[in-house]
SETORPA-234563 format. One record per residue: x, y, z of N, C-alpha, C, O, CB in turn; residue in one letter; residue number from 1. Coordinates in nm, 3 decimals. Glycine has a CB too. Example, Ala and Ser with C-alpha at 12.3 -4.5 7.8 and 13.67 -1.06 7.14 Angstrom:
residues 2
1.319, -0.569, 0.780, 1.230, -0.450, 0.780, 1.320, -0.330, 0.780, 1.424, -0.332, 0.846, 1.131, -0.447, 0.905, a, 1;
1.285, -0.225, 0.708, 1.367, -0.106, 0.714, 1.290, 0.003, 0.787, 1.341, 0.114, 0.804, 1.408, -0.060, 0.572, s, 2;
end
This chain:
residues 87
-0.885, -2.039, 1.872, -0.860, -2.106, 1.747, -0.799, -2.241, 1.776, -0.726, -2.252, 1.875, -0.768, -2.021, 1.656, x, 1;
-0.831, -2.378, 1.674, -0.802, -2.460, 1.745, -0.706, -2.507, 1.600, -0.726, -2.457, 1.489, -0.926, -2.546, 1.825, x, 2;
-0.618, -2.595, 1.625, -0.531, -2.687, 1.570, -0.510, -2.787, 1.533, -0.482, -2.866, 1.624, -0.482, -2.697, 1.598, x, 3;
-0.508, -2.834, 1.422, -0.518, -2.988, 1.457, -0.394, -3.038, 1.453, -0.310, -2.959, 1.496, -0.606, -3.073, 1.365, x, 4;
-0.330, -3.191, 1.398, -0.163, -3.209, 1.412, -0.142, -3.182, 1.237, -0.029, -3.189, 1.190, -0.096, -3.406, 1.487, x, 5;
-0.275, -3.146, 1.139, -0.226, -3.143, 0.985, -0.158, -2.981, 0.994, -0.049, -2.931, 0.965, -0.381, -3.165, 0.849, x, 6;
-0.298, -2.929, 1.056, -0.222, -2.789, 1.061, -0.056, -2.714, 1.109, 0.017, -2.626, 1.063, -0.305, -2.734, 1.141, x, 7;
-0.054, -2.817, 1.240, 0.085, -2.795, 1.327, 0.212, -2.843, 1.234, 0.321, -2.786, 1.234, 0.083, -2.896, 1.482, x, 8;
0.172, -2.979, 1.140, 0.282, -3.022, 1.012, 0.265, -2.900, 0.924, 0.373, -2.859, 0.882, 0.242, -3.182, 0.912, x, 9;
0.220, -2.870, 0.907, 0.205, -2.717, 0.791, 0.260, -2.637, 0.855, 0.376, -2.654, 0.817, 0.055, -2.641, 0.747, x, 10;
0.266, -2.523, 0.961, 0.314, -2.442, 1.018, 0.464, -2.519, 1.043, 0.554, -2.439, 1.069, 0.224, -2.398, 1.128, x, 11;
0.499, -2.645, 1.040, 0.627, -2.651, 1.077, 0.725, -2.615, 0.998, 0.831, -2.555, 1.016, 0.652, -2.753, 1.110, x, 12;
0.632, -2.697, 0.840, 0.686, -2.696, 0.735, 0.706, -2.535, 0.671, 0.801, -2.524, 0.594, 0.607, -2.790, 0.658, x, 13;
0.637, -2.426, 0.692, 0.600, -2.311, 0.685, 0.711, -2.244, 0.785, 0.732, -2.126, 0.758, 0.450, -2.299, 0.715, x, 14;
0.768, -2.285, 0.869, 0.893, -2.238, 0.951, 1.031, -2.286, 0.929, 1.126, -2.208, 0.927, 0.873, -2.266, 1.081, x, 15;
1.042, -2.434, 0.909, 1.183, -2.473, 0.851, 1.166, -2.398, 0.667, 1.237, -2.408, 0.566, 1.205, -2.692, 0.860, x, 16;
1.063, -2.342, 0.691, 1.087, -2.267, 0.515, 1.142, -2.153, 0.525, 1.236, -2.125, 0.451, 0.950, -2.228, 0.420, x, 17;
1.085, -2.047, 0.637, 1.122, -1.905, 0.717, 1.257, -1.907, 0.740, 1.337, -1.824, 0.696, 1.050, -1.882, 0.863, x, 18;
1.293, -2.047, 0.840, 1.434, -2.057, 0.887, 1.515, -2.037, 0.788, 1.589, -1.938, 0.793, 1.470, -2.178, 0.946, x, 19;
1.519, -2.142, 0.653, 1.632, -2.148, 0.527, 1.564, -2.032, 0.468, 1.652, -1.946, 0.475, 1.647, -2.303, 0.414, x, 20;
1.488, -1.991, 0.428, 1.466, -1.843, 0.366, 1.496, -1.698, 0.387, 1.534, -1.616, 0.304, 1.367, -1.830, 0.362, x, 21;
1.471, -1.681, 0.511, 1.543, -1.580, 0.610, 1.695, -1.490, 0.593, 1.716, -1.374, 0.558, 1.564, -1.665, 0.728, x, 22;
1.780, -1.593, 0.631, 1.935, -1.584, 0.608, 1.979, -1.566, 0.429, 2.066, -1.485, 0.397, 2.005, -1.743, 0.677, x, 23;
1.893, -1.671, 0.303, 1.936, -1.593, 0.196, 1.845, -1.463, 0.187, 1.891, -1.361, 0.136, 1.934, -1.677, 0.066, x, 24;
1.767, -1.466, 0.216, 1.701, -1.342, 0.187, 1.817, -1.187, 0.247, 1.840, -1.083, 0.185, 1.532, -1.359, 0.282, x, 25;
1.855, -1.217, 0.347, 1.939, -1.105, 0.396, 2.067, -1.082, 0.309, 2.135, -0.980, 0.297, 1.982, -1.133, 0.543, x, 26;
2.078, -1.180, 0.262, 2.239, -1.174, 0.148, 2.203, -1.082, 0.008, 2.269, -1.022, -0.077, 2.293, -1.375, 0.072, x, 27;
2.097, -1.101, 0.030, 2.051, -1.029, -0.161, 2.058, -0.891, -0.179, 2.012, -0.832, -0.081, 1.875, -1.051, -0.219, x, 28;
2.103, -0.806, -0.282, 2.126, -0.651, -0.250, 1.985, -0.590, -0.289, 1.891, -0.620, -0.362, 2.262, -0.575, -0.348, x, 29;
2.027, -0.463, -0.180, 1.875, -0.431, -0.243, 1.778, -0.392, -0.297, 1.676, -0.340, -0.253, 1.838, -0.421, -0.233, x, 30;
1.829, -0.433, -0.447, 1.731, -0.428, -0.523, 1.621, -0.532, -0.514, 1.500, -0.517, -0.500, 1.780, -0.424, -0.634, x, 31;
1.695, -0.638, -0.525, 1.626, -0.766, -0.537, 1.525, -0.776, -0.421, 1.417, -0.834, -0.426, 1.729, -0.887, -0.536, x, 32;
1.570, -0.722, -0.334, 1.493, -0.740, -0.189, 1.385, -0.634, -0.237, 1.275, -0.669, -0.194, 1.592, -0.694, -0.022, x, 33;
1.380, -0.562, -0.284, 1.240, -0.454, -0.264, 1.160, -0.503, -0.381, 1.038, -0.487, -0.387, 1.271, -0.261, -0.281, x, 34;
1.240, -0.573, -0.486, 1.123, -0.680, -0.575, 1.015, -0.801, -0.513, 0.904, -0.845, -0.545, 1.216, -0.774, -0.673, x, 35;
1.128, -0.829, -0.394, 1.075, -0.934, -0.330, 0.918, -0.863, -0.252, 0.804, -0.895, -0.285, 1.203, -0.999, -0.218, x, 36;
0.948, -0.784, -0.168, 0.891, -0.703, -0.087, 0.771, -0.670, -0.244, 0.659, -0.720, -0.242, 1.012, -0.567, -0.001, x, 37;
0.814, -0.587, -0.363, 0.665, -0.571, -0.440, 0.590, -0.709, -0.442, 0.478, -0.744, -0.405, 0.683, -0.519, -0.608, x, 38;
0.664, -0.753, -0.484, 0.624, -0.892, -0.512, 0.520, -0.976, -0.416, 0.421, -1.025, -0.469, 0.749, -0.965, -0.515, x, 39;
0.550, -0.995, -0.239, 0.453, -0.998, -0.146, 0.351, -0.891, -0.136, 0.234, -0.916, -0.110, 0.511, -1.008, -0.036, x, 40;
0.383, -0.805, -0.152, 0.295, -0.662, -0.162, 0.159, -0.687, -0.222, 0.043, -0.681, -0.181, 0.371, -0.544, -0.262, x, 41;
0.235, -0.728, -0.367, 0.124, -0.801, -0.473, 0.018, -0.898, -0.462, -0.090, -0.898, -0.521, 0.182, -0.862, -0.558, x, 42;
0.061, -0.975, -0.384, 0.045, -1.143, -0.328, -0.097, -1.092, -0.253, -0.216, -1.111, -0.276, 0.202, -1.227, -0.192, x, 43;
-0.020, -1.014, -0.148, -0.109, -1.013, 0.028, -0.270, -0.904, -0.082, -0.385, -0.945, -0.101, 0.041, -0.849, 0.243, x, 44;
-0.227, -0.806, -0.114, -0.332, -0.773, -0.170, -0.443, -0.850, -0.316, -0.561, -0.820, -0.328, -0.278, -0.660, -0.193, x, 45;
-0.365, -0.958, -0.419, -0.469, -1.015, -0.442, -0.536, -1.121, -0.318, -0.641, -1.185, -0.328, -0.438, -1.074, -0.564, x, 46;
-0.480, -1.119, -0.250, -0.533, -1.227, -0.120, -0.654, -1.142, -0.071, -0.768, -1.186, -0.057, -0.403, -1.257, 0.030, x, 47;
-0.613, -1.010, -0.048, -0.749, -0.904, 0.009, -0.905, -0.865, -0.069, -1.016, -0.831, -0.027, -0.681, -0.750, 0.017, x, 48;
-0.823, -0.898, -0.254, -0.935, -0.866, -0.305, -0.879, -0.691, -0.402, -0.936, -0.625, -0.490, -1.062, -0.863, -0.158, x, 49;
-0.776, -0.677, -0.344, -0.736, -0.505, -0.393, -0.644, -0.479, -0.511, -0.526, -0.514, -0.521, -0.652, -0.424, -0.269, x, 50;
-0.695, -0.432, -0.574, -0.631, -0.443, -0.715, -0.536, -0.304, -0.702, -0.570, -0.192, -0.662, -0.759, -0.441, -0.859, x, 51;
-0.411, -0.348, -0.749, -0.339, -0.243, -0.775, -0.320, -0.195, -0.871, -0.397, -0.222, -0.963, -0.256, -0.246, -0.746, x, 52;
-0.181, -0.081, -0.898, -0.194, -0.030, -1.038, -0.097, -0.115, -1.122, -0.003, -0.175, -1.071, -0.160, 0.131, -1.050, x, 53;
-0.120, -0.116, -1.230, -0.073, -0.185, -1.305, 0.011, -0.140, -1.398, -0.037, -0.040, -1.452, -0.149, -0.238, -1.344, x, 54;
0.154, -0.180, -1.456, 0.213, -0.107, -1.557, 0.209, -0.103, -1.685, 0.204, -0.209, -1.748, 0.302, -0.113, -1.548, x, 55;
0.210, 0.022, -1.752, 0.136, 0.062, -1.897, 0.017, 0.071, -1.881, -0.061, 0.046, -1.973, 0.148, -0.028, -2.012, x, 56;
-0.012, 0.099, -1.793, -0.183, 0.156, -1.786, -0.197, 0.279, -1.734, -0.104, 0.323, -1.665, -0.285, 0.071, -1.693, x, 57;
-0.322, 0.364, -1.757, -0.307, 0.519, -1.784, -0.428, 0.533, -1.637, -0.532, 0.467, -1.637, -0.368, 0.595, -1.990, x, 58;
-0.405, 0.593, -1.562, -0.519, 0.620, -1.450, -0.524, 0.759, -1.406, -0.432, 0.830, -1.367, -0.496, 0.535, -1.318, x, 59;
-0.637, 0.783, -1.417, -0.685, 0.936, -1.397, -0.640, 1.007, -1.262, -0.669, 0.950, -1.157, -0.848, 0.940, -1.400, x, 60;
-0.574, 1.126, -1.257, -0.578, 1.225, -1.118, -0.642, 1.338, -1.135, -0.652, 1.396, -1.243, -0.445, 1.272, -1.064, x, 61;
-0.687, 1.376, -1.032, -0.712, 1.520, -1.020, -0.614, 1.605, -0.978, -0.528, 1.578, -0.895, -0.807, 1.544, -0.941, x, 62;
-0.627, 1.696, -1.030, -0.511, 1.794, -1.065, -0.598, 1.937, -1.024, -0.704, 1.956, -1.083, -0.451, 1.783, -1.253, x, 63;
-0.558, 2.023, -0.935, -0.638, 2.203, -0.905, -0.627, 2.230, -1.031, -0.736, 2.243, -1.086, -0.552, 2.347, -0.795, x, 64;
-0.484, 2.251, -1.134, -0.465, 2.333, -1.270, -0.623, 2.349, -1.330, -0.697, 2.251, -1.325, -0.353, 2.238, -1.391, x, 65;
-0.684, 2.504, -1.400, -0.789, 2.507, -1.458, -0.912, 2.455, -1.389, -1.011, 2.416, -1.451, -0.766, 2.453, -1.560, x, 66;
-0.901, 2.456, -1.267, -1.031, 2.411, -1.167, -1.073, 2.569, -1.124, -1.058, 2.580, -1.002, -0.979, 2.292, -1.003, x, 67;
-1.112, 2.672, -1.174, -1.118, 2.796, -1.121, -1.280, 2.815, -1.037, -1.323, 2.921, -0.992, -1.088, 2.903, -1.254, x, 68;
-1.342, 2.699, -1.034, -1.479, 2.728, -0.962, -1.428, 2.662, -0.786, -1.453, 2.714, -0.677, -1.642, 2.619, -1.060, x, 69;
-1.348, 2.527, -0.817, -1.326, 2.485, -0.672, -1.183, 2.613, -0.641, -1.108, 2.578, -0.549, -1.276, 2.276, -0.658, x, 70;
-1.165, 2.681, -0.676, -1.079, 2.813, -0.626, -1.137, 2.915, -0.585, -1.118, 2.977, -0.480, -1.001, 2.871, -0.716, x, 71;
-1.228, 2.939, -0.689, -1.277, 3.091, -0.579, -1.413, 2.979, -0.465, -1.501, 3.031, -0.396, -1.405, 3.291, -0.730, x, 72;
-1.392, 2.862, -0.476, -1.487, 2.817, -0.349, -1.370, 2.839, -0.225, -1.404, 2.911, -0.131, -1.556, 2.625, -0.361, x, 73;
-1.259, 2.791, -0.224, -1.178, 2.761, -0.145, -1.184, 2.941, -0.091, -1.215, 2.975, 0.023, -1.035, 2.675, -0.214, x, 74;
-1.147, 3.034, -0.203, -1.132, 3.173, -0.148, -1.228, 3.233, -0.108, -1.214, 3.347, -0.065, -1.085, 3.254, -0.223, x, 75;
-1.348, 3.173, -0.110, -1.481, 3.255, -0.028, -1.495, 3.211, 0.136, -1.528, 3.277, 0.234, -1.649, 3.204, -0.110, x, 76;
-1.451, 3.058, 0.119, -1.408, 2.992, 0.257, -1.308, 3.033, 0.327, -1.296, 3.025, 0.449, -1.378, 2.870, 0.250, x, 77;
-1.234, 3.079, 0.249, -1.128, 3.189, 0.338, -1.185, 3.264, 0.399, -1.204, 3.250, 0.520, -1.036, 3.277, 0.273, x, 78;
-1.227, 3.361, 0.333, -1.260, 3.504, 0.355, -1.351, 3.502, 0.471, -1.355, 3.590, 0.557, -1.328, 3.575, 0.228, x, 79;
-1.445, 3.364, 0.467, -1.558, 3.351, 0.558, -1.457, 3.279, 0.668, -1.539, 3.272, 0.759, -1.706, 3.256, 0.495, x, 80;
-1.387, 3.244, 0.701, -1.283, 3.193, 0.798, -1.214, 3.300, 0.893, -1.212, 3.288, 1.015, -1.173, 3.124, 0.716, x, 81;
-1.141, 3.432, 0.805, -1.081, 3.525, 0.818, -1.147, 3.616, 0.880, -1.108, 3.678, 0.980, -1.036, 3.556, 0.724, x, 82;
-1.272, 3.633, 0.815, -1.373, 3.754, 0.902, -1.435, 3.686, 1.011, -1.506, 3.756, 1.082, -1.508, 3.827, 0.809, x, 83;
-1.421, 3.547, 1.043, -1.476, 3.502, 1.167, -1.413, 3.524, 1.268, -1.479, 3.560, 1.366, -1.499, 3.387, 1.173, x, 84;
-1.275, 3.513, 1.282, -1.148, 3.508, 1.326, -1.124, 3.641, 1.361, -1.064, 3.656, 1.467, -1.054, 3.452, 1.234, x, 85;
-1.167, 3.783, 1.273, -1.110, 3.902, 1.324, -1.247, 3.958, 1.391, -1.282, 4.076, 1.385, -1.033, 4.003, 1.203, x, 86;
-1.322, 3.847, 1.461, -1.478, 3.891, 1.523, -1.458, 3.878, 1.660, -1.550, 3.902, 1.738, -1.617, 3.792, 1.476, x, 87;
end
C-alpha cells in the first residue's frame, strides 16, 4: 500500500486526535463510555453495510414453545442416535 504526504497529513491529524482523545476518553464513567463504544459499534457497521436493530421496533424470534412437529423430529433423532449407540 502506498502513501502519499496528503495521506501521511491525515493520519497525523487522525493521531494528534487519538492522542487528545484517548486520556478524556479514560476519565468518563462508564456509562458514557459504553455509549461511546454503541455509538462506534453503529458507525463501523453502517460503514459495512449491516443494519442493526433498531429501537421501538418489533423483530421476529423463533421460539420451540408449540413447535410439536420439530419435537417429536428432534425425539425420533434421538431414539435413532440411542439405538445406534447401544449397537
Amino acid at each position: 500500500m502506498h502513501y502519499n504526504k496528503k495521506d501521511t497529513k491525515k493520519m497525523e491529524d487522525i493521531t494528534m486526535g487519538l492522542e487528545q482523545l484517548l486520556p478524556t476518553l479514560q476519565t468518563l464513567p462508564r456509562a458514557d463510555k459504553l455509549l461511546i463504544v454503541q455509538y462506534l459499534i453503529s458507525e463501523l457497521a453502517k460503514e459495512e453495510g449491516i443494519t442493526l436493530f433498531e429501537a421501538d421496533k418489533n423483530y421476529p424470534i423463533w421460539t420451540p414453545y408449540n413447535c410439536f412437529e420439530a419435537a417429536d423430529t428432534l425425539l425420533k433423532a434421538l431414539e435413532v442416535a440411542e439405538a445406534t449407540n447401544d449397537d
